[in-house]
C-alpha positions in Angstrom: -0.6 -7.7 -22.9 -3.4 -8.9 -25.1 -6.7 -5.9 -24.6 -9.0 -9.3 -25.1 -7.7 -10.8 -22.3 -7.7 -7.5 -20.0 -11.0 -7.2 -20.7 -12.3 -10.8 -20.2 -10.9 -10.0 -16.9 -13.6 -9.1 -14.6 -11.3 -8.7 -11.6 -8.8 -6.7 -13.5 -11.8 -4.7 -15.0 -13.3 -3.7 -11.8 -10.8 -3.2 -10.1 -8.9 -0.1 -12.1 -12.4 1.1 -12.3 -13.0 1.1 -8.8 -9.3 2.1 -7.9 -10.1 4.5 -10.7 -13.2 6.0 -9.2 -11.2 6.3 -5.4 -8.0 8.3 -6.8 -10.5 10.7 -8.7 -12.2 11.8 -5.3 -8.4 11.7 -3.5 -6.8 13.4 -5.9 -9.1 15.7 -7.6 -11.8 16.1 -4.7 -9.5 18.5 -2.8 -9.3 20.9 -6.0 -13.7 21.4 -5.9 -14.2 20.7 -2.3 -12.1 23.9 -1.2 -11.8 23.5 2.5 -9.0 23.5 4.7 -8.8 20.3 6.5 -7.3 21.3 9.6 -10.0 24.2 10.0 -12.3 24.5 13.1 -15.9 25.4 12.9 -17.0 27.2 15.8 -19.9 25.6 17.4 -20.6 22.7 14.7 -18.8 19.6 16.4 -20.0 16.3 15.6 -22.8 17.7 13.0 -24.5 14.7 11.0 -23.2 14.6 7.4 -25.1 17.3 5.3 -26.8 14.2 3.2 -28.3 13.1 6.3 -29.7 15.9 8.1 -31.1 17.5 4.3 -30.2 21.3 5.7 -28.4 23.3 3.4 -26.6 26.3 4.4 -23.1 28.1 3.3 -21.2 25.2 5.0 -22.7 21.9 3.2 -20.9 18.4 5.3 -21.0 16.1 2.9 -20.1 13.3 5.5 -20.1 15.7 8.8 -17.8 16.9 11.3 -15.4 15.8 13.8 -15.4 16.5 17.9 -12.7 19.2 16.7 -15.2 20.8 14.0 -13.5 19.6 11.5 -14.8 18.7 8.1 -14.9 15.0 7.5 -15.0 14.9 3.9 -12.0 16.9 3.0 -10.0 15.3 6.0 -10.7 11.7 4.1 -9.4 13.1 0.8 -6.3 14.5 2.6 -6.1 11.5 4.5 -6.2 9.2 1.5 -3.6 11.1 -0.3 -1.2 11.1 2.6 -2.3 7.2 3.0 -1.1 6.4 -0.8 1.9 8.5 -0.9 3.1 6.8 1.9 2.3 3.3 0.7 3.9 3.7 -2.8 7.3 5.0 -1.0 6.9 2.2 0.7 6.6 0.1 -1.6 9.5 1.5 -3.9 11.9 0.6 -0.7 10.6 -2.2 0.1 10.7 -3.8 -3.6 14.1 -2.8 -4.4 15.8 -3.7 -1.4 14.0 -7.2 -2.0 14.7 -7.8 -5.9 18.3 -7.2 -5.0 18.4 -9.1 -2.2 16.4 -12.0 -4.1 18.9 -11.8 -7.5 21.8 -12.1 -5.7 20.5 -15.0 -3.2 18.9 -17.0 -5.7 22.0 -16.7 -8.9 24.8 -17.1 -6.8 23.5 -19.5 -3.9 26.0 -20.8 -1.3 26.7 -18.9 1.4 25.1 -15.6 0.0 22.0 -17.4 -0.5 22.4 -19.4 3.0 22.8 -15.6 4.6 20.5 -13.7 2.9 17.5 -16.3 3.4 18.4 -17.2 7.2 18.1 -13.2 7.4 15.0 -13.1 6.0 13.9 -16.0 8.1 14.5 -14.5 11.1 12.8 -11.2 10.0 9.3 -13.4 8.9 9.2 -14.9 12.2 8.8 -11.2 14.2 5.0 -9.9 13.9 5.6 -6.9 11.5 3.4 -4.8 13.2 5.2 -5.0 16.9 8.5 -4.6 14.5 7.0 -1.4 13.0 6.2 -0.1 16.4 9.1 -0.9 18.3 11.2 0.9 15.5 8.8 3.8 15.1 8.7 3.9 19.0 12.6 4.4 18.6 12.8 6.6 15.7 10.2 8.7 16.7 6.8 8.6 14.6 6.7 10.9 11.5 5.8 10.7 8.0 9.6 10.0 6.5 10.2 7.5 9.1 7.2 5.9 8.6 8.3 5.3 5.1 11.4 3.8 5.8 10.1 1.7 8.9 7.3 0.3 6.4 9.6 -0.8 3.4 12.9 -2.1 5.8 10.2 -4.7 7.3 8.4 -6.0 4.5 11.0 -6.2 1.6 11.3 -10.1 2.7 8.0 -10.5 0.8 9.5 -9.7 -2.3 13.0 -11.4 -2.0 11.5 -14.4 -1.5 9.6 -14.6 -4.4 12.3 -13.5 -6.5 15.0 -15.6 -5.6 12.5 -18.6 -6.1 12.0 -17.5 -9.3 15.7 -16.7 -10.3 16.4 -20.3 -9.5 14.2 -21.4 -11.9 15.5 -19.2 -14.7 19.0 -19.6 -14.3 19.0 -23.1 -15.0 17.1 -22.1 -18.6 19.6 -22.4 -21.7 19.6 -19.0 -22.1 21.1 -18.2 -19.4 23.6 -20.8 -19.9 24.3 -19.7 -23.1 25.4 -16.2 -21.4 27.6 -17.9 -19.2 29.2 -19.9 -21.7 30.3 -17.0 -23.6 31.8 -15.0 -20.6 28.6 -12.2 -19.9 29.7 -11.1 -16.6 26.9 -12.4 -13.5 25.8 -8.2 -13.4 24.5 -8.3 -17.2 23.0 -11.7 -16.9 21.4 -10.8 -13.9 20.2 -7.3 -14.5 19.6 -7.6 -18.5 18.6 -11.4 -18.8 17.3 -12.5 -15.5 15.1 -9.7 -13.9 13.1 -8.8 -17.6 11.9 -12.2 -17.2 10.5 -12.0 -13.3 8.8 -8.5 -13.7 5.0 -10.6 -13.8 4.9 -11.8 -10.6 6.7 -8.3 -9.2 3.8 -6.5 -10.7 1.4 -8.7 -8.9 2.7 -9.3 -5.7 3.7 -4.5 -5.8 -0.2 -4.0 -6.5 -1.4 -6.2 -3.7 1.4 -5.0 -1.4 -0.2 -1.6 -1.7 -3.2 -2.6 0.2 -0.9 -4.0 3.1 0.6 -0.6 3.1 -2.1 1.3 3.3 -3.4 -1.3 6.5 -0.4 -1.0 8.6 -0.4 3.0 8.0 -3.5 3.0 9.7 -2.7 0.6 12.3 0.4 2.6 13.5 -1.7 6.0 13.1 -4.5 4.7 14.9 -1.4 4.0 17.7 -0.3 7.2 17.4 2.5 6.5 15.9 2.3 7.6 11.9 1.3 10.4 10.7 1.0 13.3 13.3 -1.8 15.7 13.9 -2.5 18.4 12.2 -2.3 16.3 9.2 -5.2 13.9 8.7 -4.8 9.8 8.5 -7.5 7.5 7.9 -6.4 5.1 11.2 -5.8 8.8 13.3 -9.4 9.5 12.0 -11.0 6.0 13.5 -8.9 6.7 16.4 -10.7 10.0 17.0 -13.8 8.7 15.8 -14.1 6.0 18.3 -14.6 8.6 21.4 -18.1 9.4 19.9 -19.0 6.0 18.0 -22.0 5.6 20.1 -23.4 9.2 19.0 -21.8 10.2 16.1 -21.0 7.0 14.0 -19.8 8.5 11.2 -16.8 9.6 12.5 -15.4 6.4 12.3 -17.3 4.8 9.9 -16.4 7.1 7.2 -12.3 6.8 7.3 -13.0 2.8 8.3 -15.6 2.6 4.9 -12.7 4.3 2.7 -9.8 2.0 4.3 -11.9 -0.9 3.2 -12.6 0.1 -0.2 -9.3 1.0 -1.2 -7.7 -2.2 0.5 -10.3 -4.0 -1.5 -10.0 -2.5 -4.9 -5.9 -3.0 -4.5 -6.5 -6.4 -3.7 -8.9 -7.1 -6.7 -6.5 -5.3 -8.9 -3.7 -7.8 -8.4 -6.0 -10.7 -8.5 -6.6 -8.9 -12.0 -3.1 -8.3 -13.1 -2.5 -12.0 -11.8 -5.2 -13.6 -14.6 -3.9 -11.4 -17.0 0.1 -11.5 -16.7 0.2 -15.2 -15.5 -3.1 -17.4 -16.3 -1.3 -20.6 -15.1 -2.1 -18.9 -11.4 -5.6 -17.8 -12.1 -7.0 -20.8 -10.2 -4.3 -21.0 -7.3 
């Protein structure tokens, strides 16, 4: 990867500087902002964010409290780290499952090809958000399951794309060269085939994040990720709604972050997309 081209890259410029900026205050904002995010204030529910109001005092909301007394700030850090964990998991399932999936459809065709893709078919045409829920609904909604539930329902995405581009590849004469002098299918798939599709893996991974990340909050906002005490940007909008008329920022604040980091994920892979592939920049 050429540093001239990363940096003529606006998209790809901005965006790990404004992913950058958002995993500093996750992961790093906890460790100066010392407060426990499931503790209680007694008698300061639904207090304006410090910033606001100008008072200054031993307890300083940055972005307010909750209808629990709750400090908004740290529970958006806390949320956001949960939030990310969760989506890269995700991710990691969801990928692997679907580059496997994708090598094997799109090398050996036939009826593993026929199979895997009417599979997949099937799976694209169900709403992955009433999947998600029916199978959380079953499972029972926690953090590990919500892993698993995210990456078994969206690993299509990447199988797809894969086996498309495997079918492309294997007819290179490379690859026929392998054949021809008896490489078993595992080496040419593994050590010939998949080096050459990680670009649009990269792309389609970063973006994925961001979709993540959404249907996190969508199922916690449900009630059906991640549980109370622990905090969850969607749980937090969810709470947040109760007082929207009165205290806005309750639901603003988690809704403003989800946006953000959804935007700067997207941007990101719009970057990696002009960089690793420019035949795609204008698509």
């Amino acid at each position: 990867m050429n540093m001239r081209r990363i940096l003529k890259s606006k998209n790809l410029v901005a965006g790990v500087i404004l992913l950058s900026i958002l995993l500093g205050i996750i992961l790093l904002g906890p460790l100066v902002y010392k407060v426990d995010s499931s503790q209680q204030f007694a008698g300061k529910r639904n207090l304006p964010p410090q910033w606001f109001t100008g008072e200054k005092g031993d307890n300083m909301f940055i972005l307010g409290t909750d209808g629990l007394g709750r400090d908004v700030a740290i529970r958006l850090m806390i949320g956001g780290r949960l939030s990310l964990a969760i989506s890269v998991f995700a991710v990691s399932i969801a990928l692997t499952i679907g580059i496997v999936m994708g090598l094997f459809a799109g090398y050996y065709g036939g009826w593993i090809d026929i199979v895997l893709m009417r599979f997949t078919d099937i799976q694209l045409a169900i709403p992955v958000l009433i999947l998600a829920i029916t199978i959380v609904a079953i499972l029972g909604p926690n953090i590990t399951n919500l892993i698993i539930i995210l990456g078994f329902t969206r690993w299509v995405t990447w199988a797809r794309i894969v086996r498309a581009n495997v079918m492309q590849i294997k007819e290179l004469e490379f690859i026929k060269a392998a054949r021809a002098i008896g490489a078993p299918p595992l080496i040419i798939i593994f050590r010939h085939i998949l080096p050459n599709i990680v670009t649009p893996i990269i792309i389609i991974s970063s973006q994925m994040i961001g979709f993540f990340i959404l249907m996190e909050a969508s199922l916690s906002f449900l009630g059906l990720g991640v549980q109370p005490p622990d905090p969850s940007w969607g749980a937090m909008i969810a709470e947040g709604r109760n007082y929207i008329l009165v205290t806005p920022w309750n639901a603003l604040a988690p809704g403003i972050a989800l946006m953000i980091t959804v935007l700067a994920l997207n941007i990101l892979g719009d970057g990696l997309r002009d960089v690793l592939d420019p035949r795609l920049k204008n698509i």
